[in-house]
RODO-2510 file (C-alpha; in nm, 4 decimals, decimal comma):
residues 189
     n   res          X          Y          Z
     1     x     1,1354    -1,0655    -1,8769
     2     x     0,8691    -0,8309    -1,7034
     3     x     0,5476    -1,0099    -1,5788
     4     x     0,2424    -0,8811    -1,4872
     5     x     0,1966    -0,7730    -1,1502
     6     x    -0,1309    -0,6296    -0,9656
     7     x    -0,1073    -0,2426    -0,7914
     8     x    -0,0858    -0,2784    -0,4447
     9     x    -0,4573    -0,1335    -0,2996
    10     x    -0,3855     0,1384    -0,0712
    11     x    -0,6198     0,2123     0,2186
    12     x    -0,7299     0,5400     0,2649
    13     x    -1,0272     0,7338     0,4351
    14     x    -1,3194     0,8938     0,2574
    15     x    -1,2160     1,1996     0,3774
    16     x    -0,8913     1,2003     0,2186
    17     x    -0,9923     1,0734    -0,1116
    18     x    -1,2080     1,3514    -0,1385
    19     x    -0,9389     1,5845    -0,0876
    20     x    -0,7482     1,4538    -0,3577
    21     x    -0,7019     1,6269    -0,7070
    22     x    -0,3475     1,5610    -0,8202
    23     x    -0,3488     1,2734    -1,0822
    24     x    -0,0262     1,1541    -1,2575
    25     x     0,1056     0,8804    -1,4886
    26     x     0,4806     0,7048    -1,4787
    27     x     0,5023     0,6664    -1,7886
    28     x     0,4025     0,8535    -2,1194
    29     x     0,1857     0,5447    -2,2546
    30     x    -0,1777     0,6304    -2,2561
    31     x    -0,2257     0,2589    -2,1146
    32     x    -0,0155     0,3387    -1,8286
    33     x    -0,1895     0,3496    -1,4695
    34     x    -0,2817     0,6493    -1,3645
    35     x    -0,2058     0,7673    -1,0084
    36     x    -0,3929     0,9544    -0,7807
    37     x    -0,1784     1,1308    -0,4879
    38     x    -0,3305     1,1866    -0,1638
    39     x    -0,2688     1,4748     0,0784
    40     x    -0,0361     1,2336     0,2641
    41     x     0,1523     1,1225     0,0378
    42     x    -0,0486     0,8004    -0,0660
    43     x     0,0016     0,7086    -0,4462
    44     x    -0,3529     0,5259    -0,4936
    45     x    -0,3995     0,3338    -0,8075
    46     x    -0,6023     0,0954    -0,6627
    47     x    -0,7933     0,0951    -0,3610
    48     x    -0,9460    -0,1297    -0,0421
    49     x    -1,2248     0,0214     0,1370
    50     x    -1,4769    -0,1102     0,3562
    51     x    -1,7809     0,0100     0,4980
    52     x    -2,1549     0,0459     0,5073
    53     x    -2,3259     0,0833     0,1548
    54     x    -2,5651     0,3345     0,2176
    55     x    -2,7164     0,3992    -0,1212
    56     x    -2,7661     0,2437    -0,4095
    57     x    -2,9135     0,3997    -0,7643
    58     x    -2,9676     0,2408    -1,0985
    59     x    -2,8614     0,5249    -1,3025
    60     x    -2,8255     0,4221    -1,6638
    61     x    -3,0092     0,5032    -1,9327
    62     x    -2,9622     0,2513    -2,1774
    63     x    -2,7864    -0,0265    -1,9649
    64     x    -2,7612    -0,0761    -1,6511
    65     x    -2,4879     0,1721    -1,4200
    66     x    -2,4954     0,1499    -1,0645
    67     x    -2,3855     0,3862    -0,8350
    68     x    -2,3349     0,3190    -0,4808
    69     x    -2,2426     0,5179    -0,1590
    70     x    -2,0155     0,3569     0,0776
    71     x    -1,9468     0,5161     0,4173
    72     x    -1,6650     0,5052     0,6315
    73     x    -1,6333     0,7271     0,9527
    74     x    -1,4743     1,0128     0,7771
    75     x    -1,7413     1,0603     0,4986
    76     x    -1,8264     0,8349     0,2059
    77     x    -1,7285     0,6867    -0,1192
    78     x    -1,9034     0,6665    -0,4522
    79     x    -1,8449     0,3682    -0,6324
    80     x    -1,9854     0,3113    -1,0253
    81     x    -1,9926    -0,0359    -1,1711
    82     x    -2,1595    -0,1070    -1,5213
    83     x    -2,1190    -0,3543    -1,8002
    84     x    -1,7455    -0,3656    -1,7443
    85     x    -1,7918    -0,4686    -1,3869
    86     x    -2,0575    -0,7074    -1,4073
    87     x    -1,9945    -0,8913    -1,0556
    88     x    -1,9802    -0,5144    -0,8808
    89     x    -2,2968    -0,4233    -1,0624
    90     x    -2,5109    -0,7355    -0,9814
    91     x    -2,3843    -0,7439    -0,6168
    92     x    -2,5252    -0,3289    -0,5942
    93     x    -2,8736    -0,4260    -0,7704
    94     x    -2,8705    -0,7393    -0,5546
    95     x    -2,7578    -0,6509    -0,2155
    96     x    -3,0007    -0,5409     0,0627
    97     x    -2,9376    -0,2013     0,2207
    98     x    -2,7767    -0,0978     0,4728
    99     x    -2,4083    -0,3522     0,4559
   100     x    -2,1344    -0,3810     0,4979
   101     x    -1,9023    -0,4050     0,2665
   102     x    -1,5712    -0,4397     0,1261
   103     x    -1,4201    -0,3006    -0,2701
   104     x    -1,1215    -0,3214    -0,4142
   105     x    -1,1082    -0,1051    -0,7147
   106     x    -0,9492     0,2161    -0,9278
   107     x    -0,9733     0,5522    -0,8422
   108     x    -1,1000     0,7724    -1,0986
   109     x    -1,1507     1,1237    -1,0879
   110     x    -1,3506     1,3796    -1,2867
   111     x    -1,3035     1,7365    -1,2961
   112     x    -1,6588     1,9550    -1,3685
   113     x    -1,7036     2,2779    -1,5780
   114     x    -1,6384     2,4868    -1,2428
   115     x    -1,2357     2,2953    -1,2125
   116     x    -1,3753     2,0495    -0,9145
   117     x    -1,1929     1,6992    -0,9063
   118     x    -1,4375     1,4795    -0,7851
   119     x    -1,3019     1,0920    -0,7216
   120     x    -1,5118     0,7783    -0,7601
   121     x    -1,3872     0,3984    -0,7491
   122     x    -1,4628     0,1502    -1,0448
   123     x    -1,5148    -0,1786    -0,8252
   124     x    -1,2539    -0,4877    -0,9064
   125     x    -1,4416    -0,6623    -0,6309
   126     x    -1,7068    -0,6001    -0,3968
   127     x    -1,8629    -0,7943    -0,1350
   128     x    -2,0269    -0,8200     0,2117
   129     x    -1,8381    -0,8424     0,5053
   130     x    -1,9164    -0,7654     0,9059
   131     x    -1,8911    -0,5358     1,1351
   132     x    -1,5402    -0,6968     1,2801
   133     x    -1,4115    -0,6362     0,8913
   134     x    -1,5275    -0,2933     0,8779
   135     x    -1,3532    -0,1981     1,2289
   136     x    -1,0175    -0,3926     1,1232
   137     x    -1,0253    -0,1654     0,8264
   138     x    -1,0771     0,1743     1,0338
   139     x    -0,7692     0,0485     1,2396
   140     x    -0,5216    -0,0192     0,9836
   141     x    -0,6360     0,2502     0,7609
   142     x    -0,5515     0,4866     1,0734
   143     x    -0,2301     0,3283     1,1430
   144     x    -0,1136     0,3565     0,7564
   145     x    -0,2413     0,7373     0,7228
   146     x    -0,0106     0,8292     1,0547
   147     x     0,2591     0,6412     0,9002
   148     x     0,2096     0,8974     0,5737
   149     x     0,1769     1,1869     0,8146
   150     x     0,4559     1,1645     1,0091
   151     x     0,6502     1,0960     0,6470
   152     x     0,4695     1,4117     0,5196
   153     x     0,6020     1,6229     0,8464
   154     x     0,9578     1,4661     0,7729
   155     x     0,9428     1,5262     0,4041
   156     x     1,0675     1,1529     0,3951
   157     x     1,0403     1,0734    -0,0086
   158     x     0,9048     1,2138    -0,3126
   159     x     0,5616     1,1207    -0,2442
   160     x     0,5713     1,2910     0,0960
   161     x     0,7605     1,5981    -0,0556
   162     x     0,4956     1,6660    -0,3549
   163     x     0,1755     1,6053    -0,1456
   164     x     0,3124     1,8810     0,1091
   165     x     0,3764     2,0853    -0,2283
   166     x     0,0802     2,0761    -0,3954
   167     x    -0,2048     2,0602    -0,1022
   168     x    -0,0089     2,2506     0,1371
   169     x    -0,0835     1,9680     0,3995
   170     x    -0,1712     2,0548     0,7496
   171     x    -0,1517     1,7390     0,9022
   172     x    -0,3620     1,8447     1,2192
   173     x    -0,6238     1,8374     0,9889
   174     x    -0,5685     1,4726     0,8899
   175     x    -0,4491     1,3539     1,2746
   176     x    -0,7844     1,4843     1,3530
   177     x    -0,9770     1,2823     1,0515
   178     x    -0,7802     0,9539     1,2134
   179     x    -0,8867     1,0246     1,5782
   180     x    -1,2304     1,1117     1,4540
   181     x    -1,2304     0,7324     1,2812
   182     x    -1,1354     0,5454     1,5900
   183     x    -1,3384     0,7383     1,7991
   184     x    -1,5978     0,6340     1,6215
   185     x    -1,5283     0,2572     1,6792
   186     x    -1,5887     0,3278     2,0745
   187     x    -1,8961     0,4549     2,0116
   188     x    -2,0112     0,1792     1,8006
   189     x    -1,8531    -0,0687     2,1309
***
C-alpha cells in the first residue's frame, strides 16, 4: 500500500530559479507533480525560501490575488496566493513591509507570447521570521547549490547530466551567485 507523502522543499537561490525553464512530469497522469529542473541539477517541486518581502500588490480583479516580492541576495522571488491559499493571502494583505520571511510552496512557471519561462511560487505556508532565519537559509542554500555543482561538474546522476544538457551550465557562473550570497551576510555583520 502507497501512502501519501509530502515533496521534499528544495532550497534554491532567486537567481537560479529564474534561470530555470525545463519543466517535467514522472508520470503521464495530468495530476502528477510537475518538476521544475534547475541549472544544477535541483528537481524543485516544492520550495523553502526565506527572505525580505519587499512588495506587496493586491492584484485581482474580482477577488482578491496577492502578489508578493521576496528577496534573497541573488535577486527575488514572486510569490501569488489567492482564494486557494487563503493563509498566504491574508498574511501578504496583513503583513507590514519590509520582513522577513519564510514560504514553502510550488513552483510554477509561465511561458509568454515571446517563449520566456517566467517562475513564480504558490505559497503552502508563509510567515515571518528574523534576520538569524534569513542568514541560516543563505548558508545552507549555498552549501546545497555547491553540493549540485560539483555533481553537475562530475555528471554524477541524471539530474546532474540533463541540467548540464539542456542549460549548458557554467558553473562559475553559479559559484559566483553562492559567493555573492555569503558575501552578502558579512556585509549585513
Amino acid at each position: 500500500m502507497t501512502g501519501f507523502f509530502r515533496e521534499v522543499s528544495r532550497r534554491v537561490f532567486s537567481q537560479e530559479l529564474r534561470d530555470s525553464n525545463l519543466t517535467s512530469r514522472d508520470e503521464s497522469d495530468q495530476y502528477a507533480p510537475q518538476y521544475l529542473l534547475t541549472p544544477t541539477g535541483a528537481k524543485v517541486n516544492r520550495i523553502f525560501i526565506v527572505g525580505t518581502l519587499i512588495e506587496k500588490e493586491d492584484i485581482g480583479t474580482d477577488s482578491e490575488y496577492w502578489r508578493g516580492r521576496v528577496s534573497d541576495p541573488t535577486g527575488s522571488f514572486l510569490v501569488y496566493a489567492g482564494q486557494y491559499q487563503p493563509e498566504a493571502a491574508q498574511f501578504l494583505e496583513e503583513c507590514e513591509l519590509p520582513a522577513f520571511v519564510a514560504v514553502v510552496g510550488k513552483t510554477s512557471t509561465y511561458t509568454t507570447d515571446d517563449g520566456n519561462v517566467l517562475t513564480s511560487i504558490r505559497p503552502e505556508s508563509i510567515q515571518q521570521v528574523d534576520e538569524l532565519t534569513r542568514n541560516l537559509w543563505v548558508l545552507d542554500t549555498a552549501k546545497q547549490t555547491l553540493e549540485r555543482i560539483r555533481a553537475v561538474e562530475a555528471q554524477e546522476d541524471p539530474n546532474s547530466k540533463l541540467a548540464k544538457e539542456h542549460y549548458s551550465t557554467d558553473t562559475e557562473i553559479y559559484r559566483e551567485m553562492v559567493k555573492k550570497a555569503l558575501e552578502s551576510l558579512k556585509d549585513n555583520a
